[in-house]
TIVO-2410 file (N, C-alpha, C; in nm, 3 decimals):
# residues 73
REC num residu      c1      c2      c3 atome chaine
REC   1      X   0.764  -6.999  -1.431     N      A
REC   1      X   0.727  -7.132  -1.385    CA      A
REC   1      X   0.837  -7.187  -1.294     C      A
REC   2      X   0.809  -7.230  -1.170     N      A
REC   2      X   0.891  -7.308  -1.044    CA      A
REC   2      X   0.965  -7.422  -1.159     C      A
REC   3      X   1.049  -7.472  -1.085     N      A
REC   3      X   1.116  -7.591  -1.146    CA      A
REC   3      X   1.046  -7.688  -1.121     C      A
REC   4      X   1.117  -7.807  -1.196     N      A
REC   4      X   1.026  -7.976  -1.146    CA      A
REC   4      X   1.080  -8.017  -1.041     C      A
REC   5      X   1.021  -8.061  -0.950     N      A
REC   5      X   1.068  -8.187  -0.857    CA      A
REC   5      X   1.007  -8.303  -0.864     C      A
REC   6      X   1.034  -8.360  -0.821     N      A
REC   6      X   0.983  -8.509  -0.856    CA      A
REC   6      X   0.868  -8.551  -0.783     C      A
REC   7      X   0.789  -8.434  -0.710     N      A
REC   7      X   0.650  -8.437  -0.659    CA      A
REC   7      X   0.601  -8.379  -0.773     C      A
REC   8      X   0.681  -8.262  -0.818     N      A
REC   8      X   0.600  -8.203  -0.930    CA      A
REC   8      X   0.554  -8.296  -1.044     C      A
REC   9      X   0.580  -8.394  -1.097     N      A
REC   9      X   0.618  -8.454  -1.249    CA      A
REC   9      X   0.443  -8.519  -1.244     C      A
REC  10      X   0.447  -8.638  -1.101     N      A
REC  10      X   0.316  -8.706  -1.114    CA      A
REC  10      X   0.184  -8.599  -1.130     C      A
REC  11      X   0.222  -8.496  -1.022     N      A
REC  11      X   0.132  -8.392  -0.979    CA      A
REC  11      X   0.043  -8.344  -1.112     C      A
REC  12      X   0.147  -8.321  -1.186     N      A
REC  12      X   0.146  -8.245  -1.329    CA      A
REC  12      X   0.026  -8.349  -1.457     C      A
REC  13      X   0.089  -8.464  -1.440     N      A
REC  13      X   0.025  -8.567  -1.485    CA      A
REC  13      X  -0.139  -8.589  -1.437     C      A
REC  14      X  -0.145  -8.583  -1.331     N      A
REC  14      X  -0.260  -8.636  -1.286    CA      A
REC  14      X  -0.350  -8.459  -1.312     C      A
REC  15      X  -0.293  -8.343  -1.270     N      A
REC  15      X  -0.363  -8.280  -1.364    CA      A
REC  15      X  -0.421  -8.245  -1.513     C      A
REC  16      X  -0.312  -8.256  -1.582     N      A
REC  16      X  -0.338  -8.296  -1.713    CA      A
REC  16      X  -0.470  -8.414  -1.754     C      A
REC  17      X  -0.446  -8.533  -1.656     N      A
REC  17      X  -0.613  -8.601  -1.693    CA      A
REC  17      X  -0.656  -8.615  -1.609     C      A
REC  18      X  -0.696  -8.551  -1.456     N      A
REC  18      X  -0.802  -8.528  -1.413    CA      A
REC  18      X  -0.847  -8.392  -1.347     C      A
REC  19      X  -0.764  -8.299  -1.438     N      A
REC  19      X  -0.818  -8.150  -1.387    CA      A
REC  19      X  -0.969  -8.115  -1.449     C      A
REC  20      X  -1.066  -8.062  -1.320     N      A
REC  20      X  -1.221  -8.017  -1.296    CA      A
REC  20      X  -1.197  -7.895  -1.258     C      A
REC  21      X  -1.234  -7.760  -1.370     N      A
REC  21      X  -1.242  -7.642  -1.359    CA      A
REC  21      X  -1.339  -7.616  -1.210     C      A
REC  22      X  -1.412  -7.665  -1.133     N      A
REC  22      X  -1.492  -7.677  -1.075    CA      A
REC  22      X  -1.435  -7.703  -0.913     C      A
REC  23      X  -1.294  -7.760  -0.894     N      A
REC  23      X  -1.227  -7.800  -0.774    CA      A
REC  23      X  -1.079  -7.709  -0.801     C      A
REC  24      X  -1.080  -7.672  -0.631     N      A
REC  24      X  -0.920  -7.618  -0.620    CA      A
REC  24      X  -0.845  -7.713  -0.564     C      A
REC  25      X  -0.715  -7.679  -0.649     N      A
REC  25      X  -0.603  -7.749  -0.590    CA      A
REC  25      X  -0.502  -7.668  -0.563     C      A
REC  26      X  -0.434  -7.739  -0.473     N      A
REC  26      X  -0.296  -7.699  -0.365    CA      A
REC  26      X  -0.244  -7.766  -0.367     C      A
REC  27      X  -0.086  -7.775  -0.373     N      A
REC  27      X   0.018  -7.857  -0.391    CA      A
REC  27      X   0.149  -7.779  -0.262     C      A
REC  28      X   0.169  -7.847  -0.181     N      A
REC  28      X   0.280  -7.783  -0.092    CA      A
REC  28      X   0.394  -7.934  -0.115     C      A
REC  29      X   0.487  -7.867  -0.140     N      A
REC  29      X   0.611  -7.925  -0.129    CA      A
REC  29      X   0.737  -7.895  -0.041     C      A
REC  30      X   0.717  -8.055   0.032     N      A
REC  30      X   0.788  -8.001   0.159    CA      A
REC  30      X   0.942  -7.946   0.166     C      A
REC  31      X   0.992  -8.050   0.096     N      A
REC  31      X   1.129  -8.063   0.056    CA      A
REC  31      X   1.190  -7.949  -0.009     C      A
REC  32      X   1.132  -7.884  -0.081     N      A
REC  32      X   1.150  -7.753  -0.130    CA      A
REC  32      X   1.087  -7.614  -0.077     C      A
REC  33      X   0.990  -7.654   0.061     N      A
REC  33      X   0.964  -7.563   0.118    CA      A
REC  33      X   0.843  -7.423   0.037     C      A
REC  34      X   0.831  -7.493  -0.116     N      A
REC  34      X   0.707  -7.419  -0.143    CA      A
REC  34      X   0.540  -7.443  -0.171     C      A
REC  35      X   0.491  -7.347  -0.188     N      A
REC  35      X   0.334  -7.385  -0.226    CA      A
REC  35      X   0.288  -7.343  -0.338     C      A
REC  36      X   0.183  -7.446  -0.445     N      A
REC  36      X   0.163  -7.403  -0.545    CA      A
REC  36      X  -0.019  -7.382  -0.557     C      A
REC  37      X  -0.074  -7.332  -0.618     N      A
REC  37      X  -0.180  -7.289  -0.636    CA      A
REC  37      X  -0.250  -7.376  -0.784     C      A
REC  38      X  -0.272  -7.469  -0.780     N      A
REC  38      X  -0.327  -7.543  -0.944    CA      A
REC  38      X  -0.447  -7.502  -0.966     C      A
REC  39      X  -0.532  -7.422  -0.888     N      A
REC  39      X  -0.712  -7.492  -0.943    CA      A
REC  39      X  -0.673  -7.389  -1.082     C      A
REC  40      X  -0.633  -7.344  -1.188     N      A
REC  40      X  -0.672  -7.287  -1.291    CA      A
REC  40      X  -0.623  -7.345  -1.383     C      A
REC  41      X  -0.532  -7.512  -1.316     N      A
REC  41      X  -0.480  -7.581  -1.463    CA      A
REC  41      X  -0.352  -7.534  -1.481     C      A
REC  42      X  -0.260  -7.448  -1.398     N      A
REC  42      X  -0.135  -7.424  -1.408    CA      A
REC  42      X  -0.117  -7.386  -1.273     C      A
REC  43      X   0.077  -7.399  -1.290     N      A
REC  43      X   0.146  -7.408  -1.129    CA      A
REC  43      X   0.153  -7.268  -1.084     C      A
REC  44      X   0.117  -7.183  -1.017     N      A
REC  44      X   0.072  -7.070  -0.957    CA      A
REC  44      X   0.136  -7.065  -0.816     C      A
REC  45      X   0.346  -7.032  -0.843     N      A
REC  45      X   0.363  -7.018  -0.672    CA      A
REC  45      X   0.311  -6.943  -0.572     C      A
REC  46      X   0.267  -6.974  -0.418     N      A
REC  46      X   0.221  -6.869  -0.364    CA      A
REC  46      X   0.271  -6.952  -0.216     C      A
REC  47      X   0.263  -6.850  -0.158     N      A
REC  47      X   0.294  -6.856  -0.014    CA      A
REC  47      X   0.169  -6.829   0.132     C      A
REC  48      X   0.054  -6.864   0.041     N      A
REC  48      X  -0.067  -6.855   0.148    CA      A
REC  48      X  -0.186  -6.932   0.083     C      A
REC  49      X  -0.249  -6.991   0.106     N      A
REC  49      X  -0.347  -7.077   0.071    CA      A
REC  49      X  -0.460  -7.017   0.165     C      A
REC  50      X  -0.584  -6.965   0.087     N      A
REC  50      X  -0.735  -6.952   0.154    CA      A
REC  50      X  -0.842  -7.024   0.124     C      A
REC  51      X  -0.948  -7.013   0.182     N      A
REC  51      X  -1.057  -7.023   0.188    CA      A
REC  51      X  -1.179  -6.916   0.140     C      A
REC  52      X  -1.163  -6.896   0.001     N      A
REC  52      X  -1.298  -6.754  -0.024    CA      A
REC  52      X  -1.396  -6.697   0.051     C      A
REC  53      X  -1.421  -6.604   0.119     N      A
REC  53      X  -1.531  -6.606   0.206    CA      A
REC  53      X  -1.521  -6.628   0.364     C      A
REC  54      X  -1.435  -6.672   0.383     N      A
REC  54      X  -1.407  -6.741   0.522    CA      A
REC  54      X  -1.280  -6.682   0.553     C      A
REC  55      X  -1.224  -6.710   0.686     N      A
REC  55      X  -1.100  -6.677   0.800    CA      A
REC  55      X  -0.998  -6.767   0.741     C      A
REC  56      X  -1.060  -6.921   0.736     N      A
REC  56      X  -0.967  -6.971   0.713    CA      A
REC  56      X  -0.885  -6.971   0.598     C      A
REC  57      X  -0.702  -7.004   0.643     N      A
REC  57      X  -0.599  -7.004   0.571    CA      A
REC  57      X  -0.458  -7.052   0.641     C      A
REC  58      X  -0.380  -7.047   0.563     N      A
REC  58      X  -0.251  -7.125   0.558    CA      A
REC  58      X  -0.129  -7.063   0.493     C      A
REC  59      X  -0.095  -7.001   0.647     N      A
REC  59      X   0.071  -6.917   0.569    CA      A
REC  59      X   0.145  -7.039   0.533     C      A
REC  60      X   0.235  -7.030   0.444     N      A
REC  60      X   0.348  -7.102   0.455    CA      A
REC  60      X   0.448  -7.052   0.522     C      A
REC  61      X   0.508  -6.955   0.534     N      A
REC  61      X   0.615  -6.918   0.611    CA      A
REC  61      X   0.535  -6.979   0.748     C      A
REC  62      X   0.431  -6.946   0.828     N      A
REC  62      X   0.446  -6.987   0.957    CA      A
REC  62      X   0.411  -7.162   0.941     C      A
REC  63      X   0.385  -7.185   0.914     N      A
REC  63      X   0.400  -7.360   0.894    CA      A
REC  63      X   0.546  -7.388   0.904     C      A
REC  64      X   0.573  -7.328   0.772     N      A
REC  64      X   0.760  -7.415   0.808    CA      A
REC  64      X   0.814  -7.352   0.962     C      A
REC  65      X   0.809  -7.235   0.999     N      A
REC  65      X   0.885  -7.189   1.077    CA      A
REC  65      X   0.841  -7.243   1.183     C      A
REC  66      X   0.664  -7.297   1.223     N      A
REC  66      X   0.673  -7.359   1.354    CA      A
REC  66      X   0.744  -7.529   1.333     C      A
REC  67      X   0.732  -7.587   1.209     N      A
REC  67      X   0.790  -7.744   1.200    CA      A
REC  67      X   0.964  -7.727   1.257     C      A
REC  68      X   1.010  -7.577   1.209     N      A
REC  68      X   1.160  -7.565   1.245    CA      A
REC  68      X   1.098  -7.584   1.369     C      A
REC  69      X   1.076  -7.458   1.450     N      A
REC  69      X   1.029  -7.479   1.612    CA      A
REC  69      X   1.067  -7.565   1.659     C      A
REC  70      X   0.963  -7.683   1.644     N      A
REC  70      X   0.915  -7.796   1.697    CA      A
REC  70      X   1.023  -7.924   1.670     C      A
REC  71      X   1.106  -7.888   1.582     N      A
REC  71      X   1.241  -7.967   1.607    CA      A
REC  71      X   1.337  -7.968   1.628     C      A
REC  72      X   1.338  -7.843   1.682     N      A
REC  72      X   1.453  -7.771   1.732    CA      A
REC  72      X   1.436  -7.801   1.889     C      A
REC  73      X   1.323  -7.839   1.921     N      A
REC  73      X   1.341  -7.859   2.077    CA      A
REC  73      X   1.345  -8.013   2.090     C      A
***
C-alpha cells in the first residue's frame, strides 16, 4: 500500500461511504507524481489509466513529462 498524503486521507473517506461497485475510480496525485486505481474499493498504484474496450488512455509518465516540457519553456 502507497503512503498517505493528505489528498489521500479525504479520498479514502469518501470511499469508505460512497464507494459503488458499479463506478471506476482514479485518483492522480500531483504532488507526488502518482496514480491510483480505486474502482475495487482499494488503492491500486498504477501508472496508466484506460478505458475497457476503447483507445482511450492516460500514461502517467507522459503527462508529467509533457507538464515538465511545458514549463520548462
Amino acid at each position: 500500500m502507497a503512503t498517505a498524503t493528505p489528498l489521500r486521507i479525504p479520498l479514502s473517506e469518501y470511499l469508505h461511504t460512497s464507494y459503488r461497485p458499479d463506478c471506476d475510480y482514479v485518483v492522480v496525485d500531483p504532488a507526488a507524481r502518482k496514480g491510483f486505481d480505486c474502482s475495487g474499493g482499494e488503492w491500486i498504484q498504477t501508472t496508466r489509466f484506460a478505458v475497457p474496450g476503447s483507445p482511450i488512455h492516460v500514461d502517467l509518465a507522459a503527462l508529467f513529462a509533457a507538464i515538465d516540457e511545458d514549463r520548462a519553456r
